[in-house]
N, C-alpha and C positions, 0 to 999 in steps of 0.2 A: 843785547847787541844794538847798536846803534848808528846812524848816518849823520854825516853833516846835512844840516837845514840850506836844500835849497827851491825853496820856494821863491816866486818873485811877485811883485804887484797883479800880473797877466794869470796867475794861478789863483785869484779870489776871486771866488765864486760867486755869484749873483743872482742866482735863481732863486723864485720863493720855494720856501720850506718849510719846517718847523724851528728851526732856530735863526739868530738873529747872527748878522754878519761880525765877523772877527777880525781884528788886524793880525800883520805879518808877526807882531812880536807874544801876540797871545798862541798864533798856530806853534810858531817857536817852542813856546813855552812847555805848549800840550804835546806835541807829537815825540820831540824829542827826550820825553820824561817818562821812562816806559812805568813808572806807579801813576800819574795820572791818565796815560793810556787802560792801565788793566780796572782802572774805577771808572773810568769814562762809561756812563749811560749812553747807548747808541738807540737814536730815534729811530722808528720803522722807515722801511724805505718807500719814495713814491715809487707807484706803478701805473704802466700808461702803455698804451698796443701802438709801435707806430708801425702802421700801416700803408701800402702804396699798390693802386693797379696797374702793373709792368705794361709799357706803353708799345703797342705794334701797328705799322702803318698801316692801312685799308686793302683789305685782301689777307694779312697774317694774321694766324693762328691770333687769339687773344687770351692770355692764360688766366687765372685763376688769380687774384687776390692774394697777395701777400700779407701775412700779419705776424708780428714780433713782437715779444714781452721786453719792455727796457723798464729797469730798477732802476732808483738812483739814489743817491743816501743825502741826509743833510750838509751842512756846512764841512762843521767840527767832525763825524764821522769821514767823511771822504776824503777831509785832508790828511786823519791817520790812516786810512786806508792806504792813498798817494802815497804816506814816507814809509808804509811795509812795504808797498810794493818794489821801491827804492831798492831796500836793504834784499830781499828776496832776489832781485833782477839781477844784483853784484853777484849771488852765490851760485845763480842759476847758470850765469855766464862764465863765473868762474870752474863750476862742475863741467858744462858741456865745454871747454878746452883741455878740461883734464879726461874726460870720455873721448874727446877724436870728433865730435858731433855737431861741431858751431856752426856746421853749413845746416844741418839738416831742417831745425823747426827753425822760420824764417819770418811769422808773424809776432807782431807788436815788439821787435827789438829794434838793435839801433847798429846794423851791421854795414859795412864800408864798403865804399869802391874801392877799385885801387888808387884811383886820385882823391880820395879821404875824402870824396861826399856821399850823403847815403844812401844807401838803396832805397829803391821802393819798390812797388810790386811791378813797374814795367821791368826794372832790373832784374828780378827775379824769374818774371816769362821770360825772356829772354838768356837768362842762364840753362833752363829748362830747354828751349827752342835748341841753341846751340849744343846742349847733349848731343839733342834728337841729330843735329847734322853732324856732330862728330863719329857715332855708335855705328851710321849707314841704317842698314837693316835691323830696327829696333822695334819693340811696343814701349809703348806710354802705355800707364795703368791709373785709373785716376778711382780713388775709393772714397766715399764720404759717409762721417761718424756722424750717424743719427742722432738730433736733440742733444749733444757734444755736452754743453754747460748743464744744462738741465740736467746731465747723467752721471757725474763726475762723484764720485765715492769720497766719501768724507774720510772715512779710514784710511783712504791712501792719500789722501791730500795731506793729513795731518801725520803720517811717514815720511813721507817725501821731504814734507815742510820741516819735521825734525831734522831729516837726514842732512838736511841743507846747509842748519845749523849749527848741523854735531852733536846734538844731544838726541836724549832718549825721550825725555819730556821737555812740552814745548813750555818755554817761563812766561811769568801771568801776562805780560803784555801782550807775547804773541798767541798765547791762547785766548784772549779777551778779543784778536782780530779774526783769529780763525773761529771763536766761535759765532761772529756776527757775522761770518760772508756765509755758512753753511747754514746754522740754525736761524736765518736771516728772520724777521719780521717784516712787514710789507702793510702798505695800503695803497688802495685804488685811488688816485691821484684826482680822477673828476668826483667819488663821492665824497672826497675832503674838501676840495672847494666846493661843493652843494651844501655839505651839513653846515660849511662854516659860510656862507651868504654867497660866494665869489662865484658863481656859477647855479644855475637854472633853467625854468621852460619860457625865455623868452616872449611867446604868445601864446594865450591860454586858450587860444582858438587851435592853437597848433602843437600841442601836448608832446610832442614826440621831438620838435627844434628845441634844443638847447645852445648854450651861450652862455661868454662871460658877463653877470650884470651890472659886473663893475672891475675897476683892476684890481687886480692881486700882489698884494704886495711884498716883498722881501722875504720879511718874515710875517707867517701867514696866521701866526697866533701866539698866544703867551704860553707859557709854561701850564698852567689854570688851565688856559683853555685847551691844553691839547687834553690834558687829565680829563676833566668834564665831560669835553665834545667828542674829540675824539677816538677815547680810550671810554667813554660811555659812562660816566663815573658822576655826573647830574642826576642821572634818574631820569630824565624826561628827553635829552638828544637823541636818545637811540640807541641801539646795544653795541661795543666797540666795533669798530671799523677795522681794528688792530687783525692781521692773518700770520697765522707764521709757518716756514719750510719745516713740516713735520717729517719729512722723511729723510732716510740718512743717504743721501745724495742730492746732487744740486747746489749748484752756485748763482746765483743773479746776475746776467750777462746787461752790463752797462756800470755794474760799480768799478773803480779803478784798480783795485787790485785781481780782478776777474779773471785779467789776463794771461797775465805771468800765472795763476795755477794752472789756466789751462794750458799753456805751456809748459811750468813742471811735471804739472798730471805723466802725459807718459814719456816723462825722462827715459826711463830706464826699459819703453817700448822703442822709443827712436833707436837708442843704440844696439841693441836687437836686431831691430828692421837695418837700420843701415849695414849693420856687420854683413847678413846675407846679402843683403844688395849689391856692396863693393866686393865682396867674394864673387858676385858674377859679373862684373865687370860693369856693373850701370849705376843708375844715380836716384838717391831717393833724398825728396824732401815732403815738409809737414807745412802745411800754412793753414794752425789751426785745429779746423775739422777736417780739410782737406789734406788726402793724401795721393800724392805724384810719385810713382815709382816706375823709371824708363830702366829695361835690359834690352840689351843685347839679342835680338832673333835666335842666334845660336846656342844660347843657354838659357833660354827660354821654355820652363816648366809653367803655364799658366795655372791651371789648377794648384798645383802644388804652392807658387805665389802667395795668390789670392785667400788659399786655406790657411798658409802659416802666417800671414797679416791677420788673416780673420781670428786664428785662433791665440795670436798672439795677443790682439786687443780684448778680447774675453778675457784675460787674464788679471784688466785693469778696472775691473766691476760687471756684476752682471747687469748693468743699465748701458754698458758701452755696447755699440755694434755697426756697423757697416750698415747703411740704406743702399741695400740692395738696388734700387728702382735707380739708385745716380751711379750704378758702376760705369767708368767709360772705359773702353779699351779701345786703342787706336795702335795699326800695324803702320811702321812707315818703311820704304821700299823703293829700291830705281827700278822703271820700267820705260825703258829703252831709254838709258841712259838721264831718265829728267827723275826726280821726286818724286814719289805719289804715295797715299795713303786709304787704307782700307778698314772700316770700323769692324770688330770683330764683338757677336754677342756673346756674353753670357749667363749662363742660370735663367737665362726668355727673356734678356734684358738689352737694347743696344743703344745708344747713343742718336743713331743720326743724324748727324753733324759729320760735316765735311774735314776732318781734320780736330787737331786736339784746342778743348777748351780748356785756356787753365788763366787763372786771374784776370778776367775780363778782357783777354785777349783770345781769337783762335788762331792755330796755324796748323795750314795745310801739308808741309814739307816746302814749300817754294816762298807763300806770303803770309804775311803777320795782319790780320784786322781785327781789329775792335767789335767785339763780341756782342752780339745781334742784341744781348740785355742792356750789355750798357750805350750802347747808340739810344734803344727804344728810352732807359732813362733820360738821357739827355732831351731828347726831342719831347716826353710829359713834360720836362720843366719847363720847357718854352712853349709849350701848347697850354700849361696852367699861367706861368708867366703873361702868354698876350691873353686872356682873359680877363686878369688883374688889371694890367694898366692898362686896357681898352676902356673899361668897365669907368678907371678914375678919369680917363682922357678924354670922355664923352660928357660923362657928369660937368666938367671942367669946359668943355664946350659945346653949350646948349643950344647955343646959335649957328651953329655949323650944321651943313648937310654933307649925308656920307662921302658924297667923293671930296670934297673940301679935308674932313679928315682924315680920309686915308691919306690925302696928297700933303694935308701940312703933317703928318706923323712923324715925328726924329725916329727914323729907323734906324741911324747910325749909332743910338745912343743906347739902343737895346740889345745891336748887335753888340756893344763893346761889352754889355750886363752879362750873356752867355757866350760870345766869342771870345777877342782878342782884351788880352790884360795889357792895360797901361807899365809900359815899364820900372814905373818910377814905383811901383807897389809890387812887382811883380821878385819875387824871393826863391832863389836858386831849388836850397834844401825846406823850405818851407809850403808844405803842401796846403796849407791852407789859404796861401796866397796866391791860388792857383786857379783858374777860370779854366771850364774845359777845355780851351783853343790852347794855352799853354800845355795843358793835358797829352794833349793830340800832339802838340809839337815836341813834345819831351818824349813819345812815344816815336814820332818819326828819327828822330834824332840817333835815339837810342836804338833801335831795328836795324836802321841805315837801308839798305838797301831792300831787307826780307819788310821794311814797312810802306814802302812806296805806295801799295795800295790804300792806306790807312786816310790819307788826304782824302783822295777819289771819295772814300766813304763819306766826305764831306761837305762835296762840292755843293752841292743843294741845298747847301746853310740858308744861304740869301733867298732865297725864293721860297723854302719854307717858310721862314721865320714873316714875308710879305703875307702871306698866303694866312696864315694863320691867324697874326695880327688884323688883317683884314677882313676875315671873314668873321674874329669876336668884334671888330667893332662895329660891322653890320647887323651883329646880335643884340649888340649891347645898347644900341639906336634904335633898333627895333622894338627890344623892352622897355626902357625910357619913353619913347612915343606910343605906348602901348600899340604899334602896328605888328599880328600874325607873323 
């Protein structure tokens, strides 16, 4: 089976890798040719931790280090990735309106408003929020699948993927794809650029600072060289660098077609889950790993819930499971006439949070805000943000004493880098042309009235952002003049 090629200029990739950059008429040529798909050699994927410490004002909690495995494949493999995924995303869409189920799993598609632009996840809080005020006296039940991509059964992936199909076996193209995304091979992205020059120890007084020792380019090596170096096949580089997914589960979360399995994965668990759900009158959706299931107070069996989700996703490998530790449950409730809500625990576990968190927004029954994670993200950017260009702003003027540059500082021009988007770039359906102030304003927009407090959360943009800037570039003058 096959797709029309629609790749465009914005779709070539440009990162280095191991292979050398292709035009739109050779991707053509490859992806849409399921015999050169099923001979295509797929290079190992890069692998790299990104990493980030979740940002909390002074005085909050400060949690623990985040760290995440992202894979990502070369040129020529990712772009046939990209056009299975294509083809898989038609059948997937096409199957869940023949199951009753398009509402349910709600990440990485492309689902509509009713004024035919698309959603996104504030649209999505929001469809959830207004359950909760249609139902009255209801729980929100919020479940999350442990290590989700890392546990995902190859057996049923390559089911589902037939089923999707229509056949019984999958034909050599699509099994040349499914067997790279499962039986994937990998290497560690910084010990390839070390073996192959592009990266090292900096100062050799300081063994442990590494850096790039030069740029890296495109393509990061020849065909020879990846054999030799890479794959260890010299004699003398080193023994391969090459690792590969030995076990029979596991997908590489960052390659393109990642997603949509993890979305077919439990096809045939959503419509399950949802059947009960709409049987009792409430609303379940999937985004993902995450699962949101709001009922009704009065047909409301918790246990019994919680167990047949639990034991329904056992069903889908024994690497799938609920993490325990993120159960939330939240009861919502009038008492005396206004809104209110009450975290209920279970199995020694509760939430405490004021109300329900679900896609980066929380709501209490009454107001909608922007979820304490992602403020603290926003406010790291801008707190590493005025680092950087204090750091270039001082170097840049060496004749200047500190309050000279605090006072000559363009703050208006940093505020527009993490506030306000210029219009003339700024694109409706286009999330990436989106600065958080657009973020925030598409948030209030879209709330209306349950987001009014969402602004408030804001107000201390400017005085942050002075504060911060101000206080690296007192740092950063300080270092420079070698003054304590």
């Amino acid at each position: 089976m096959t797709k029309n090629f629609n790749f465009t200029q914005d779709d070539l990739k440009k990162y280095p890798h191991f292979d050398a950059p292709i035009s739109l008429k050779n991707i053509k040529r490859l992806v849409t040719s399921p015999d050169r798909v099923a001979k295509n050699t797929f290079y190992p994927l890069f692998l790299y931790h990104k990493s980030w410490q979740p940002f909390r004002l002074k005085g909050h909690f400060r949690p623990s280090k985040k760290i995440r495995p992202i894979r990502y494949g070369a040129r020529r493999d990712a772009y046939i990735f990209s056009h299975y995924r294509n083809i898989l995303s038609d059948l997937y869409e096409k199957r869940l309106h023949e199951m009753d189920i398009s509402s349910c799993p709600i990440a990485y598609r492309k689902i509509k408003r009713p004024d035919g632009r698309g959603k996104c996840n504030i649209d999505f809080a929001k469809d959830a929020f207004d359950t909760i005020d249609f139902l009255g006296n209801c729980v929100a039940i919020c479940l999350d699948i442990k290590g989700y991509f890392e546990s995902l059964d190859h057996l049923q992936i390559k089911q589902i993927w037939c089923d999707l199909l229509g056949v019984t076996k999958l034909p050599a193209d699509h099994y040349a794809v499914f067997k790279n995304i499962t039986q994937y091979h990998y290497v560690d992205q910084k010990n390839v650029y070390t073996r192959l020059g592009y990266w090292g120890v900096l100062d050799p007084s300081k063994p442990l600072v590494e850096g790039p020792l030069k740029s890296i380019p495109i393509q990061i090596c020849t065909p020879k060289e990846f054999r030799e170096k890479i794959c260890g096949l010299d004699g003398k580089s080193g023994p391969s660098l090459i690792e590969k997914n030995s076990y029979n589960y596991g997908i590489p979360q960052g390659a393109p077609i990642s997603d949509i399995i993890a979305n077919f994965y439990l096809l045939y668990f959503d419509k399950k889950i949802n059947d009960y759900v709409r049987s009792q009158g409430g609303k379940y959706l999937r985004y993902s790993d995450d699962i949101l299931i709001i009922l009704p107070k009065n047909s409301l069996n918790l246990k019994y819930t919680i167990d047949f989700v639990s034991d329904e996703l056992a069903k889908n490998g024994k690497n799938v499971s609920i993490k325990k530790e993120k159960t939330s449950i939240v009861e919502f409730f009038l008492n005396n006439g206004l809104r209110s809500n009450k975290t209920i625990a279970y199995d020694g576990f509760i939430n405490n949070k004021d109300g329900l968190e679900y896609l980066g927004f929380r709501y209490d029954g009454n107001n909608v805000y922007v979820r304490e994670g992602t403020v603290s993200r926003f406010y790291r950017k801008i707190s590493i943000g005025a680092k950087k260009y204090s750091r270039e702003y001082v170097k840049d003027n060496p004749k200047k004493d500190i309050p000279t540059l605090i006072n000559d500082f363009n703050f208006s021009i940093f505020y527009q880098k993490y506030g306000k988007v210029n219009k003339k770039y700024y694109i409706e359906n286009d999330y990436k042309s989106w600065t958080f102030y657009s973020y925030i304003k598409r948030s209030c927009d879209i709330f209306e009235e349950k987001g009014k407090i969402i602004r408030k959360q804001f107000s201390n943009f400017q005085k942050f952002v002075k504060k911060k800037v101000s206080n690296a570039i007192v740092k950063s003058w300080n270092k420079k003049n070698n003054f304590p």
